[in-house]
Backbone as CSV, one residue per row, in Angstrom:
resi,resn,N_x,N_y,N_z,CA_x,CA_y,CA_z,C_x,C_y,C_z
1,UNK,65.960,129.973,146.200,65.127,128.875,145.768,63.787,128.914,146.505
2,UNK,64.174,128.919,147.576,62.799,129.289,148.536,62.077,130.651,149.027
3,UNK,60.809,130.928,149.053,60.778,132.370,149.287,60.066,132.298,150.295
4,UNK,60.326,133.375,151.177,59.202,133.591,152.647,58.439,134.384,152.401
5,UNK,57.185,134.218,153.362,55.846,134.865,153.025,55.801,136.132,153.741
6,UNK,55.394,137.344,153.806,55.415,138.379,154.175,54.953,138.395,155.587
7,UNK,55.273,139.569,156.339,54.631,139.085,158.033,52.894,138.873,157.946
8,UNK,52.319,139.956,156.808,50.929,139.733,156.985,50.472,138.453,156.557
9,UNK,50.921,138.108,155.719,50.651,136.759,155.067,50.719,135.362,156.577
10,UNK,51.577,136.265,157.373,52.115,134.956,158.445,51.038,134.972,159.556
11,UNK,51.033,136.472,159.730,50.244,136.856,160.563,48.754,136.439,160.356
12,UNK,47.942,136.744,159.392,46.811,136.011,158.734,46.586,134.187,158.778
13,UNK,47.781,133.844,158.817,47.734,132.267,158.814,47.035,132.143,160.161
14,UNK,48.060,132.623,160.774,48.154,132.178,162.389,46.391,132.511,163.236
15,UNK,46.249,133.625,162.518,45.155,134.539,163.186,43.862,132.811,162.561
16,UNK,43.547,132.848,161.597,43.202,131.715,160.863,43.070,130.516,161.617
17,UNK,44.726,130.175,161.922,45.089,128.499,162.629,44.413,128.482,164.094
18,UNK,44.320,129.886,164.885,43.948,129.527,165.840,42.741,129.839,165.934
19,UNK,41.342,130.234,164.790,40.015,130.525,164.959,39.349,128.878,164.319
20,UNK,40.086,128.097,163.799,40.259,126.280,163.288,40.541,125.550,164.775
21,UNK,41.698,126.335,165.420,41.814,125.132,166.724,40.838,125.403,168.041
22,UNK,39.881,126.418,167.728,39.203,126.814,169.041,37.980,125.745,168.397
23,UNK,37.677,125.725,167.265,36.826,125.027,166.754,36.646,123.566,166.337
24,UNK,38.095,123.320,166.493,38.260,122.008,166.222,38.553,120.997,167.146
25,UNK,39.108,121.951,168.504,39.826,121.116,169.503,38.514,120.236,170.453
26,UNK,37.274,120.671,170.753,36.330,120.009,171.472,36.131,118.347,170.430
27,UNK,36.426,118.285,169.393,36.045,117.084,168.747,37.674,116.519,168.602
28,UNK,38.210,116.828,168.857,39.749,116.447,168.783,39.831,115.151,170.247
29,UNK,39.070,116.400,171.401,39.198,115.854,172.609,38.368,114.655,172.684
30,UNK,37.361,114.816,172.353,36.573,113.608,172.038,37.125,112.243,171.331
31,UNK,37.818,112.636,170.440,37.893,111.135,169.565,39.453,111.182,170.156
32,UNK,40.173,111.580,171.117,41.660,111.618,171.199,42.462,111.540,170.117
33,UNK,42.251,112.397,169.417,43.185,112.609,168.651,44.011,114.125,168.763
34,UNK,44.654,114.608,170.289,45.098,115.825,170.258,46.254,115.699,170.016
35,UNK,46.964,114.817,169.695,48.444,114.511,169.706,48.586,114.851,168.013
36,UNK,48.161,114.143,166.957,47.299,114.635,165.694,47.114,115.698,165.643
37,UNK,46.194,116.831,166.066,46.171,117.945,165.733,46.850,118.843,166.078
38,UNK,47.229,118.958,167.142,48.968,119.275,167.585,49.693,119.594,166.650
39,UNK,50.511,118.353,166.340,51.323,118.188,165.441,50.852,118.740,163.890
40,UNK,49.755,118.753,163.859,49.158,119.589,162.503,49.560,120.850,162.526
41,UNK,48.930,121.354,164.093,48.688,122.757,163.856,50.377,123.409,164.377
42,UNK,51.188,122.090,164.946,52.379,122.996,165.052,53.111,123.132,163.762
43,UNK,52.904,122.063,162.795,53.469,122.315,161.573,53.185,123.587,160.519
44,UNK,51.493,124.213,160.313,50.921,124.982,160.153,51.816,126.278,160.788
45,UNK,51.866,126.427,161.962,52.125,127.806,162.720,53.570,127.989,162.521
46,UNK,54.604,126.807,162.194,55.992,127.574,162.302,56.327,127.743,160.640
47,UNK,55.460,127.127,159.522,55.380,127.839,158.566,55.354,129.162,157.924
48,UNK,56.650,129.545,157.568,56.615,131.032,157.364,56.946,131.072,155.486
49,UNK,57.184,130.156,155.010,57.827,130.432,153.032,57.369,129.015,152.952
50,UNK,58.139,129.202,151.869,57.996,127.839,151.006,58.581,126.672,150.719
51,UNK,59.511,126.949,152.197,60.418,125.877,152.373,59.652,124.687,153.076
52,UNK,59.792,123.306,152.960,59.358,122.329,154.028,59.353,122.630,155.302
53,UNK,58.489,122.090,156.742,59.079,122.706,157.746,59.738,121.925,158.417
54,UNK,60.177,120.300,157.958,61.080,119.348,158.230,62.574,119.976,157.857
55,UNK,62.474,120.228,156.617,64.046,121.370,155.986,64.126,122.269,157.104
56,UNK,63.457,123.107,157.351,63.563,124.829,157.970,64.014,124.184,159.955
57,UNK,63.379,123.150,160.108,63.572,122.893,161.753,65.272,122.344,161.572
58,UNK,65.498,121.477,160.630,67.115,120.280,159.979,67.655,121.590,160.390
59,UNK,67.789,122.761,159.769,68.751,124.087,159.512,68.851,124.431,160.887
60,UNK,67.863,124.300,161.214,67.775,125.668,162.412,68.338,124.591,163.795
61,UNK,68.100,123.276,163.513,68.645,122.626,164.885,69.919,122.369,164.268
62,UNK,70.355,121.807,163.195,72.253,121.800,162.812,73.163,123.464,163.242
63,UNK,72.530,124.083,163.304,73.314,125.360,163.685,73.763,125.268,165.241
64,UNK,72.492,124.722,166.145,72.730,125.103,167.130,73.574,123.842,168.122
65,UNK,74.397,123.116,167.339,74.397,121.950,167.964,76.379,121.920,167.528
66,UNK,76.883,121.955,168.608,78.409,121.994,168.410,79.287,121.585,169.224
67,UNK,80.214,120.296,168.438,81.260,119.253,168.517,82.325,119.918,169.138
C-alpha cells in the first residue's frame, strides 16, 4: 500500500532539509520558535515513503515494547 522512496531520493531530501535549516534557523532563534522547527524538520528527515510518519514511528515503537 505504501511505497518507500529510493536512498537517492532520501538522500536528496535530507541534503535539501539541512541547506533550509542553516538558513532558517537564525530567524527561528529570533522569534523562538525552535521547538516548531524542530519538530518540522524532524518530521521531514525521518521521512523515507509514503507512509505517515506518525504510522511509521506507531510500528516501529509497538515492536519494541514487550509485556
Amino acid at each position: 500500500m505504501f511505497k518507500f522512496y529510493s536512498p537517492v531520493v532520501v538522500f536528496m531530501r535530507r541534503v535539501i532539509l539541512l541547506c533550509l535549516a542553516v538558513i532558517v534557523m537564525p530567524f527561528a532563534l529570533i522569534s523562538n520558535k525552535t521547538a516548531q522547527m524542530g519538530s518540522l524538520f524532524h518530521r521531514a528527515w525521518v521521512k523515507n515513503g509514503d507512509k505517515p510518519v506518525w504510522l511509521q514511528c506507531q510500528e516501529k515503537a509497538s515492536g519494541s515494547i514487550q509485556f
